[in-house]
N, C-alpha and C positions, 0 to 999 in steps of 0.2 A: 464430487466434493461434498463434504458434510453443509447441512443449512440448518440454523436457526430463525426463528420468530424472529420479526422486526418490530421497534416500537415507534409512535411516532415522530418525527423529527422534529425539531425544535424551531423557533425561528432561523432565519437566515441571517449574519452578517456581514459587513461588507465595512472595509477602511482604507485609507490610504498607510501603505506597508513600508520602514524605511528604505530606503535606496542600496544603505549599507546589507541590509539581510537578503534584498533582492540581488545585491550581487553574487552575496554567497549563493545563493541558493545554484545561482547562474554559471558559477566557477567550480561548486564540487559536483554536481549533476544529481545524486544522492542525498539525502540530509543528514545532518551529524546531531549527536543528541544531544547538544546545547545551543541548539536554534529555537525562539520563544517566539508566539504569535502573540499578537494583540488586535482583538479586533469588536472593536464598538460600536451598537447599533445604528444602521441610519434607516434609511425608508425601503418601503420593502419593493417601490419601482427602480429604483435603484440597484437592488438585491437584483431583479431579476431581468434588468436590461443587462447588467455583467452575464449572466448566465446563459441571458439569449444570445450576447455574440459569442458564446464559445461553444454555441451549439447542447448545451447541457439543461434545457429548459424542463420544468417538469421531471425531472430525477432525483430522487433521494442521494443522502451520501453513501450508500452500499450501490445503489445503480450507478454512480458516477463512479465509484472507483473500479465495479468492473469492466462498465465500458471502456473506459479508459486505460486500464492493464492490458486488458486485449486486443489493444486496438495493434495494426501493422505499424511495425514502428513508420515505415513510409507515410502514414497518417497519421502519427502523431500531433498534434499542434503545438506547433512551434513559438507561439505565443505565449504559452501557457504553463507556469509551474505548479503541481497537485501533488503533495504533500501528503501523507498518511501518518496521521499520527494516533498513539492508543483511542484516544477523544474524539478526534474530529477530522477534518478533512479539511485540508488549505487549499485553496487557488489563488493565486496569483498573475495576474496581466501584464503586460508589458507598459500600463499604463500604473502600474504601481500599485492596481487596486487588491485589494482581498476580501473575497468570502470566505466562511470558515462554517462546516455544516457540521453538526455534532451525527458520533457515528452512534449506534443505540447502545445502551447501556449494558445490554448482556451479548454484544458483539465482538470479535477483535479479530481485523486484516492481518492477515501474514503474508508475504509474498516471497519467496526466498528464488536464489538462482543457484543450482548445484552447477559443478564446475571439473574440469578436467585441467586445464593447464594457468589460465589467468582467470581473476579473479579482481573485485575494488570492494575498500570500504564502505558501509552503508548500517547507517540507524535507522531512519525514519524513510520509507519508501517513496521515491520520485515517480510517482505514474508515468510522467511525461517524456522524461530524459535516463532515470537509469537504466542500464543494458548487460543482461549476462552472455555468457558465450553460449550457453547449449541453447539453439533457437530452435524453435519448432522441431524436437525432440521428445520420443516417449520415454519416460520413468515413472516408477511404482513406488505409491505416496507412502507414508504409513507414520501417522499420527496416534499417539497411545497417551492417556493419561494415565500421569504418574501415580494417583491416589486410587484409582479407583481399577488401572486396568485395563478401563475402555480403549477400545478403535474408535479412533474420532471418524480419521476419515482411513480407508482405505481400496487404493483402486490407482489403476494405470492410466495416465493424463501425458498429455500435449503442452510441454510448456508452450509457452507465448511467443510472438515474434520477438519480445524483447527478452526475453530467455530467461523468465521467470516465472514461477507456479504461484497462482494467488488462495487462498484461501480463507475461508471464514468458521473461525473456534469460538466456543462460547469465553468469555471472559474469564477469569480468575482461576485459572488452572496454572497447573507444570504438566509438561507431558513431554516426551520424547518424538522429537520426528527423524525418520529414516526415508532417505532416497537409493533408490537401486535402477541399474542399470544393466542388465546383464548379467555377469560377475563383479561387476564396479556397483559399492555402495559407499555412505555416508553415514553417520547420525549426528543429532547432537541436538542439546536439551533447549526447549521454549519454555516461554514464560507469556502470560496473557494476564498476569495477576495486578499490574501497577501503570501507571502514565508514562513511566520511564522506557517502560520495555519495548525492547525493537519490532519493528513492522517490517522492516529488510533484514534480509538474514543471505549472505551472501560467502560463507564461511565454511560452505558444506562441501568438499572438493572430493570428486568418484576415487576410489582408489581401490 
């Protein structure tokens, strides 16, 4: 998969999240794209006693979301909901708390799951809890931008235990991504250009 340059992260923060968003979040597994964080500074032992019990100590937000995509879903933590969104990276505790780590400014996660028979909605990607059906599965990526032409990424990958492909595009593109299988492919167009745009893409079905 393609890499870019990281830039520094920014501070960390960390709030008490309401109850009502923490259910959602709990009840659709995936995030929908009218779900809003808020999350205002406290102290940074704070910031990083959250971090330490969830085992994320010392991790940027592109290191935690990878570790975290690829983790077995058997190892999941089940405590914990992590959130991708164009900006930044939510966690959320079982204790209500939330940190929120901004992602770099010429970065943006994508993680899509292609699909053969069932499939679930999904805008902003659940690290923790959403799950596609093709699990640990090889398919051949192919990211193209729309302006210029380029192969972003191209190469034959292993989705996830949770049966998703993650990746990292520079920001503010359109480009076309294609999954292939075999004889079974997909396409269909990304957007990396706005704070709206999806980070789960779960719509790409082989055929």
């Amino acid at each position: 998969m393609s890499t870019v340059s990281t830039k520094k992260s920014k501070p960390l923060a960390i709030t008490v999240f309401a109850s009502l968003a923490i259910g959602a979040l709990a009840l659709t597994g995936c995030t929908s794209n009218n779900q809003q964080s808020a999350a205002p500074s406290v102290s940074q032992a704070e910031s990083d006693a959250f971090l330490s019990a969830n085992n994320l100590a010392g991790l940027d937000a592109r290191q935690m979301i990878d570790k975290l995509d690829s983790l077995p879903v058997a190892e999941r933590p089940s405590n914990l909901m992590a959130s991708v969104r164009p900006d930044e990276l939510i966690l959320i505790d079982k204790k209500k708390q939330q940190v929120s780590l901004p992602i770099p400014q010429d970065q943006f996660y994508l993680s899509f799951a292609p699909f053969k028979t069932q499939t679930h909605d999904c805008h902003f990607h659940s690290l923790t809890t959403c799950l596609g059906e093709m699990q640990n599965e090889e398919v051949t990526v192919t990211i193209t931008d729309v302006k210029t032409g380029e192969k972003i990424v191209d190469k034959t990958v292993k989705t996830f235990d949770n049966g998703f492909v993650g990746v990292w595009l520079p920001r503010g593109i359109e480009a076309t991504l294609s999954v292939e299988q075999g004889e079974l492919s997909a396409t269909s167009p990304i957007s990396t250009a706005t704070s709206e745009d999806a980070t789960c893409l779960t719509t790409m079905q082989l055929s």
